[in-house]
N, C-alpha and C positions, 0 to 999 in steps of 0.2 A: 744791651742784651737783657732779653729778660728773663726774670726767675720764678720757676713753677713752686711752688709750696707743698711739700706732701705732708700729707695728716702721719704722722707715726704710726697711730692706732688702724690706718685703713692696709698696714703692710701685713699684717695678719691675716692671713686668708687661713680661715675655717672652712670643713668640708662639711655635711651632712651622711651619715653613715647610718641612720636608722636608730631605732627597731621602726618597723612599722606599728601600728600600735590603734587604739580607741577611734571610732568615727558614729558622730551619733544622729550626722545629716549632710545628705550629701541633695545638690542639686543642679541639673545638665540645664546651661540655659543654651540654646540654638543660638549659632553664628549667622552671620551674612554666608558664610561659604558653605555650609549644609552641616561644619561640626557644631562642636560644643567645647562651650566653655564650663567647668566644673567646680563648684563650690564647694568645700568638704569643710563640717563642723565637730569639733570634738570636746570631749567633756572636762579634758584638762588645758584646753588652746585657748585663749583671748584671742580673736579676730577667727582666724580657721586656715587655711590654704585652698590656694587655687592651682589650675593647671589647662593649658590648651592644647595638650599632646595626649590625651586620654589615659591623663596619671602617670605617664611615663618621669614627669619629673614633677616637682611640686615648690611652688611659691608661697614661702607665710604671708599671712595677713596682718600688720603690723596696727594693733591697737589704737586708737586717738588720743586714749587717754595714757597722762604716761604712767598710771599704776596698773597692773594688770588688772581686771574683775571679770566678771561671768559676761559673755557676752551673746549676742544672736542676729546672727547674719544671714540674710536674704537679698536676692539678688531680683531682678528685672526683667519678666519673662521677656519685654518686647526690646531691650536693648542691655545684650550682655557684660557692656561696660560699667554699669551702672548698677549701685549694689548698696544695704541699705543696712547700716550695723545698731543695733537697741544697745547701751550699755546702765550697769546696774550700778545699783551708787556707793560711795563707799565714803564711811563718816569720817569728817574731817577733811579730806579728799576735794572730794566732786559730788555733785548730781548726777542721778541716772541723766541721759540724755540719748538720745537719735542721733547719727550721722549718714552722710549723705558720701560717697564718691563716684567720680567720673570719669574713672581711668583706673580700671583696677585694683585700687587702694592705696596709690602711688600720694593722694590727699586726699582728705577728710575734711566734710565743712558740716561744724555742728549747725542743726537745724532749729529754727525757734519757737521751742516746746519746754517748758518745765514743768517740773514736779516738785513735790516738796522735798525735805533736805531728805527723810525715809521713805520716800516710794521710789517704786522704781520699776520698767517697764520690762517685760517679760519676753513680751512678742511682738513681730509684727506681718501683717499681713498684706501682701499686693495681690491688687487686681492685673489681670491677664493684661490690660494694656498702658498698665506701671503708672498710671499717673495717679489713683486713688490708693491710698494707705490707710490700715487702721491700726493706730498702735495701742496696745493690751496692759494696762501697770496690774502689778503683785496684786493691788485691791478689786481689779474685776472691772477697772470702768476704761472708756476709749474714749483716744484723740483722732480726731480723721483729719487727713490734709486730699484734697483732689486737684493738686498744683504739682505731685512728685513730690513733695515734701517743702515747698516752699514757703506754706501755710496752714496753721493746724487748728481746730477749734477741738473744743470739749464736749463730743454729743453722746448723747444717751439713746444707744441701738437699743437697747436689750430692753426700754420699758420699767428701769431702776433694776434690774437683776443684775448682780453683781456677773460677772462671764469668767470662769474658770477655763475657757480654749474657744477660738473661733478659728473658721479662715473662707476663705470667699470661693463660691461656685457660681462659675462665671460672672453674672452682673451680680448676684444672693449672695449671702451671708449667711451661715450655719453657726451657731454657738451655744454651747453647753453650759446654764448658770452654774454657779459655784455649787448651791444648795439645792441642784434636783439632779433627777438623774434621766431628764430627757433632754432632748434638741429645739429648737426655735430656727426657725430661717428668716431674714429683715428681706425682703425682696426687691431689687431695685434701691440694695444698698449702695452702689457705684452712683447713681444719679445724683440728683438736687433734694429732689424726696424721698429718702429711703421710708419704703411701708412701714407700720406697726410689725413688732416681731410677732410670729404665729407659731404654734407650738406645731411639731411632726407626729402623725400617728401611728406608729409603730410597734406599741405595747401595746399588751393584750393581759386582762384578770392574770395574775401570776408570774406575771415577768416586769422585769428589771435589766437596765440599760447597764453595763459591765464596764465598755471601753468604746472607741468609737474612733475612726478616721474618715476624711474627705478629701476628693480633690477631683478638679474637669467637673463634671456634672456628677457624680457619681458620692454615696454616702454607703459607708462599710460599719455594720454594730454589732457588738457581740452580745446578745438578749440571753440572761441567766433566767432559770426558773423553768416552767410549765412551756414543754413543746418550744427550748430556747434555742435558739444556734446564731447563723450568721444573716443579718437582716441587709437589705438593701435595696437602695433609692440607687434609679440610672438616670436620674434627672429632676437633682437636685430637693428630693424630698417632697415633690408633689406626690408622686405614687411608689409604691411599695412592693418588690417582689415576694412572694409566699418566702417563711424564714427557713434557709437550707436547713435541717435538725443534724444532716451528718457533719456540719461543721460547726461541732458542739466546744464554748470555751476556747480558749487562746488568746491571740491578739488578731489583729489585722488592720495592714499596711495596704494606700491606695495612692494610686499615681495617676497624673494624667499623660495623654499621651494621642499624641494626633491621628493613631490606628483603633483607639478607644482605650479607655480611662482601664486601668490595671490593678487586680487588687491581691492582694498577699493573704494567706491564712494561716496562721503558726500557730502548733500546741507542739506538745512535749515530744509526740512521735511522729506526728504527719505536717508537711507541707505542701500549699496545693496556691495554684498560682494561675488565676484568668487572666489571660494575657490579652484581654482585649475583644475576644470572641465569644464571651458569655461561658466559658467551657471550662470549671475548675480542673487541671491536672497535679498528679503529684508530682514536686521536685525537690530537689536537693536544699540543704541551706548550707553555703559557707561556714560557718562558726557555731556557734548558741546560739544567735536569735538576730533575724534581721531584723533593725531599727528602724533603717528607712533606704527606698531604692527608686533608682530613677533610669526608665527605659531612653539608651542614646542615642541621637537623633542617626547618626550614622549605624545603628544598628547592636544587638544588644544592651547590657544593663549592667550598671553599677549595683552594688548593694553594701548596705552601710552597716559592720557589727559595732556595738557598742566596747566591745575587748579587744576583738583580733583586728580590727582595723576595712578596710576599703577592699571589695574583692569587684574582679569584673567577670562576664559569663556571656555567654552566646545561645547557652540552651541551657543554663540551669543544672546542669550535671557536671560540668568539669568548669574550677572558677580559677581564676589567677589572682595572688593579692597585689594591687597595685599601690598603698598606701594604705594611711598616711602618716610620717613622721613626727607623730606628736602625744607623745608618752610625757606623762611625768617624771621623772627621772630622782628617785631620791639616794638613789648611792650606785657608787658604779667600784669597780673592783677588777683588776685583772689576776688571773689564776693560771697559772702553768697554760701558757698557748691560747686562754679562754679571753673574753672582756666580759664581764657579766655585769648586767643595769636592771640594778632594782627599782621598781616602780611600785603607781598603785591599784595596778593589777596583776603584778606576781613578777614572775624572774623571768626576763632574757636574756641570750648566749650569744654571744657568733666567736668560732676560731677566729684566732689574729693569725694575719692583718684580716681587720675588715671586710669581706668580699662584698656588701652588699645591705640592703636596709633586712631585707625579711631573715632575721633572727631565727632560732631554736626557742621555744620555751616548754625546759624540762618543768617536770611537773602540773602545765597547765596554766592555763589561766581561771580567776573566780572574778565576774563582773561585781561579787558584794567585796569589795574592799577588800582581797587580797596585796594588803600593804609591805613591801621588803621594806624595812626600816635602817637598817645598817648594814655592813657585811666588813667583813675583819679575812684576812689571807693570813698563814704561819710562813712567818719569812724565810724558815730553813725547809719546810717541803709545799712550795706555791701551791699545790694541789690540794691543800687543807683549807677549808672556808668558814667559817661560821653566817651565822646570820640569826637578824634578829626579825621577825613576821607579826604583824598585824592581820587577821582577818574577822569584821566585825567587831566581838568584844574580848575573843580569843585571842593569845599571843602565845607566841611559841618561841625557842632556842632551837637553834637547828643547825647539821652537820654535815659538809659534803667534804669526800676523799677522793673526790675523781672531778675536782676544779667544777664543779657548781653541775653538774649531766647528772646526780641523783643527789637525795636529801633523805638523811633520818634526822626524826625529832628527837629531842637530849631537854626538853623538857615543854611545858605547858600551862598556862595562866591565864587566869580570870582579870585579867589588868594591862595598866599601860608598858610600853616598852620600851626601851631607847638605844640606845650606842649599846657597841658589842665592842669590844677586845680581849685578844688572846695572849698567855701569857707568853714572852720572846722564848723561853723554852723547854715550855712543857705546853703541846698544844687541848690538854687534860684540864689545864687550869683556866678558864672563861670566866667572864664578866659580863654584866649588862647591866642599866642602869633600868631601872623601874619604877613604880608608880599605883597607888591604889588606894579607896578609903578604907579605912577599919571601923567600924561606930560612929561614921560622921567625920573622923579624920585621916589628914593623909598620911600617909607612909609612903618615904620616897631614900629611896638611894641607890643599892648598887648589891645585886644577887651574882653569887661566887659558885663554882663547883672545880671540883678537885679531881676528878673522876670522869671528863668527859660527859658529864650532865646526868651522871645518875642519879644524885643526889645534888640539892643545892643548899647554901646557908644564902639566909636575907640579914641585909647592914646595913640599919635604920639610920639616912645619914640626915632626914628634915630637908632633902632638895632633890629633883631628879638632874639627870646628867646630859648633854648632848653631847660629850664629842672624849674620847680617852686618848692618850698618848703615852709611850712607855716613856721610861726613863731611862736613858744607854747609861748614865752613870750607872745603875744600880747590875754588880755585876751577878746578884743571885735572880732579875729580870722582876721581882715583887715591887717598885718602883713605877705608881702612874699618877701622872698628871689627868685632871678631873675637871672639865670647863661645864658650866653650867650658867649658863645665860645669866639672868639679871645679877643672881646669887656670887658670880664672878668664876675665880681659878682655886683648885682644892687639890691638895699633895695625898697621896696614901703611900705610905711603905712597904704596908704589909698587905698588898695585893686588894685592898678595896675595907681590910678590916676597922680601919680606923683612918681618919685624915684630917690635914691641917690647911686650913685656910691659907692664901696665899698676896689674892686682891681680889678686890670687889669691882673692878674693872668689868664689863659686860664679856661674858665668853661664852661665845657660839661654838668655836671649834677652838682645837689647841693642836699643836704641831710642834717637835723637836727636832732642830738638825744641827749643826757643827759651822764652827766660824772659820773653819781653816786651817787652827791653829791649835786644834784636839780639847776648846773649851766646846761648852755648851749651849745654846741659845731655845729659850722656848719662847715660843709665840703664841699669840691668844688672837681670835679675830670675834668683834663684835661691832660694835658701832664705831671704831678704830681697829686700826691693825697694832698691835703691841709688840713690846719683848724686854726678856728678860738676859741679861748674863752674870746674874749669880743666883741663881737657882728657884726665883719666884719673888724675891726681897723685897728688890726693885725693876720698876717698868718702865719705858719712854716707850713715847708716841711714835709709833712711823711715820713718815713725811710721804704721802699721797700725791706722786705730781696733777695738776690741773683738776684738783679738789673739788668734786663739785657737789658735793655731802647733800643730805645724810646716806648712808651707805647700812649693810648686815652684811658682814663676811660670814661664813658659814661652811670652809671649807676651806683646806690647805692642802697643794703633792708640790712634791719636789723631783726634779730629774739634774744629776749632778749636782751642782753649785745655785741654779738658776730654780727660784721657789714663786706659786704660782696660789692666788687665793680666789676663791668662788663666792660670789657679790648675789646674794637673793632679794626678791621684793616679799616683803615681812609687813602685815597687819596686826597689832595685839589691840583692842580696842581697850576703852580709859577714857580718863577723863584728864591732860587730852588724850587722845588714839595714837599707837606708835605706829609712825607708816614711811615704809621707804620703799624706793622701787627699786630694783634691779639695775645694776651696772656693771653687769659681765662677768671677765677675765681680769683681774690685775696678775702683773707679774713682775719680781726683782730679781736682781741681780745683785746686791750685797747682803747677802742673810737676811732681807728682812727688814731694813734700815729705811728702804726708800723704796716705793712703789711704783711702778707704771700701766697706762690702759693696756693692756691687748686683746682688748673683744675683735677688733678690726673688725669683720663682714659676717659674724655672731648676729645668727637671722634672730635671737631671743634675748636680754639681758638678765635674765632673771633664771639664775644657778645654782642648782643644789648640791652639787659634787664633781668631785674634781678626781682621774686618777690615769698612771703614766704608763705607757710601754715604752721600757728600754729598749727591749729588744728593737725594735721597731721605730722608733723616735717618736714618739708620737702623743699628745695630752690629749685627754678624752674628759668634754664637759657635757653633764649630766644636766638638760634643761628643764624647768616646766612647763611641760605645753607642748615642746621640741623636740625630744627626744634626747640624741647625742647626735655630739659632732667630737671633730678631731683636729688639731694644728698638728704639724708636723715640726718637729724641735730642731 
């Protein structure tokens, strides 16, 4: 008889439950049967997602490399299997590099091109019948291959001009140097002989080139200055239509599209959309600001916001958001009935259980850095929330009593911010640990208020904080544990006034729960999982089964007995660079002692928080790039 093997780790089935979230490039490529297959890019995702059911469900894109970094993927107008990802380099690491797949993403075959150990490649561009490529690095100069990528030399389109953006109209090549602020087209760049590049003529005495897109035959600019507005070439920048002056400033987005080339025109109050017919009309926009959109071959269009995510439309008036799932995700929190996932573009909601990806987000979203940084719940009324906000260089403390559906601010700062904790019973008494220079130096530790944020005291501790935990011994509740990355684990008694070191063990996050037996157990997760049971004294190592280091925990929940740590991929650069990639979900079963995998079918390993519904069974992990997902306990 024979014996089937099961992975342990593969019995974990993970759902995906949303938010919908960030897309900052979306693209339809034509099937053999009349649809489309659908590319989506976002600005928190390494690789992107796919879909062949017009976004009804969605497929990550699973990196080549095993660190995450910024990547950019482009897919193959003339065979939509075939998709073509640029990845950026990461020291110590890898090399930028190009990849090649032929099957979806299912594998990856690095292509042979390098760079030095600091460059690294930006863009890339295909020709309409996928076999010519030029790929773009950080410094302005291009590799072409005209094999699909099987071959690549080092040519010089541009004439020595460094190229700050190009991309190809039809057999031409349009690119914009770093250091000017006109167009060039190489014509008969797909050939053997690409021509000398020739500059476009389209300004006139008093004007100046703003912004600018292309695609199909078609060139889209936004001309500032004297008699400026929206300039446009219908074929490829040999000749020039008179510049419209009522579509004065904005952006604009150009698409191609086999009923004719489509161009987008956004400013702050009007949107107006030629759809092909030469006929600007005004329409709607989904969100703040479409990024980029692409008419589907079956009919209607996608459009791509850079916050709210992926919406689709049939007339531009009434849109549906169909994705996509891929939020950063740096705390998550559940609240009387709520789940709330802080990200870094603002706060999402959904009632538990789950219904669905497309979220609430009270408050809004802010495309500049609207960052949630922590969120802390008061264990005796769930509906009490704090939280800690990044936006730009502003930081704020902030208060919800109706489980995260409104927010007042309880105070405001010119500086960094970190972990929040409230005290077990007074939810008046807050924490947060912060960060700032004063003359050149830092100041870092841990601001108090006693009064629900009318007032605060700063306690200058020389280290900022990532992660708090109370202490249950301490029955007046002024008892926290203080993890602080390289710095290690730090005791305060007197609610953040003063405190006592404890190890210099690396601590990311810290966690307390109970052995069973009404002692006490803290733990520390950093580049090991730790613990203590006498009060911080002394530490042992956890035992990790099927170790396969290095590892950053970053995050501890517990449901009953059964404790559960969140595994991030972490770059601090040095001499050497610390660099680890992501490895899920671990989860134990004896306080803490001994670890095991449970990412199982965890489409991301790279986790920034971790938190539980009782009610409900359920663990909710907070991904970057992924959004959340859910195990059921």
């Amino acid at each position: 008889m024979s014996k089937t093997h099961v992975n342990q780790a593969e019995a974990y089935h993970w759902e995906s439950v949303g938010p919908y979230s960030s897309a900052s490039k979306v693209e339809c490529l034509p099937t053999p049967d009349g649809d489309s297959l659908i590319l989506v890019s976002s600005p928190a995702t390494p690789g992107g997602f796919w879909s062949e059911d017009s976004g009804d469900t969605w497929q990550p894109i699973e990196p080549p490399t095993r660190y995450p970094v910024g990547t950019y993927l482009v897919g193959n107008p003339a065979d939509a299997r075939r998709w073509w990802l640029a990845t950026a380099s990461l020291p110590g690491a890898h090399k930028s590099g190009v990849f090649r797949t032929d099957d979806k993403g299912a594998c990856w075959e690095r292509l042979d091109i390098e760079l030095p150990e600091s460059e690294f490649f930006q863009s890339v561009s295909v020709h309409r019948e996928g076999q010519v490529l030029v790929a773009l690095t950080a410094s302005g100069d291009t590799f072409v291959s005209r094999d699909g990528g099987d071959s690549w030399q080092a040519e010089d389109l541009s004439g020595g001009r460094p190229i700050f953006k190009l991309t190809f109209l039809g057999d031409d090549l349009v690119f914009q140097p770093a250091q000017e602020g006109t167009l060039y087209a190489v014509r008969d760049a797909s050939g053997e002989e690409p021509q000398p590049p020739e500059p476009l003529e389209f300004l006139e005495t008093g004007q100046f080139m703003f912004s600018w897109d292309a695609a199909g035959s078609t060139i889209g600019v936004i001309v500032l200055g004297d008699n400026g507005g929206l300039a446009l070439s219908r074929d490829a920048g040999h000749t020039w239509d008179a510049i419209r002056q009522n579509l004065y400033g904005g952006t604009v987005v150009v698409e191609a599209s086999p009923t004719g080339d489509q161009i987008l025109h956004q400013t702050s109050g009007i949107t107006r959309l030629d759809s092909g017919d030469g006929v600007f009309r005004k329409v709607r926009q989904p969100g703040d600001l479409v990024a980029d959109f692409c008419p589907l071959p079956e009919g209607g269009w996608l459009t791509a916001d850079r916050v709210h995510g992926l919406y689709s439309t049939t007339d531009w008036t009434r849109f549906n958001r169909v994705g996509v799932p891929a939020a950063a995700v740096t705390a998550l929190a559940v609240s009387e009935g709520a789940l709330l996932a802080g990200t870094e573009t603002g706060l999402l909601r959904s009632p538990l259980p789950v219904a669905g990806p497309d979220w609430q987000s009270p408050g809004g979203l802010f495309i500049s850095g609207n960052h949630i940084v922590d969120m802390d719940v008061w264990e005796q009324n769930p509906s009490l929330v704090w939280r800690t906000r990044r936006v730009n260089l502003t930081c704020t403390a902030e208060r919800s009593s109706d489980a995260g559906e409104t927010w007042m601010q309880a105070g405001t700062w010119p500086d960094a911010i970190f972990a929040v904790h409230i005290h077990p019973l007074d939810p008046d008494r807050v924490m947060h640990g912060f960060g700032y220079l004063s003359n050149g130096a830092e100041v870092l530790g841990v601001r108090t208020t006693t009064d629900g944020g009318a007032s605060w005291v700063e306690h200058d501790h020389s280290r900022f904080y990532l992660g708090f935990a109370a202490d249950p011994s301490d029955v007046h509740g002024n008892g926290v544990w203080m993890a602080s990355y390289t710095n290690g684990l730090y005791y305060s008694g007197d609610f953040g006034g003063s405190w006592e070191a404890k190890t210099t063990f690396e601590a990311n996050a810290v966690h307390v729960t109970t052995d069973g037996t009404g002692g006490s157990r803290v733990l520390i997760g950093g580049e090991a999982i730790r613990y203590s049971d006498d009060g911080g004294t002394t530490f042992h190592t956890a035992r990790i089964e099927h170790y396969r280091g290095p590892l950053r925990v970053v995050a501890f929940a517990q449901h009953d007995d059964i404790l559960f740590a969140a595994t991030a991929s972490i770059w601090y650069p040095g001499n050497p660079p610390v660099i680890t990639a992501g490895r899920g979900v671990l989860r134990s079963r004896d306080n803490g002692a001994t670890w095991q995998d449970a990412s199982g079918d965890l489409p991301f390993l790279d986790v920034r928080a971790l938190a539980v519904d009782p009610g409900a069974r359920y663990l909710y992990a907070g991904l970057q790039g992924g959004s959340v997902c859910r195990l059921a306990l």
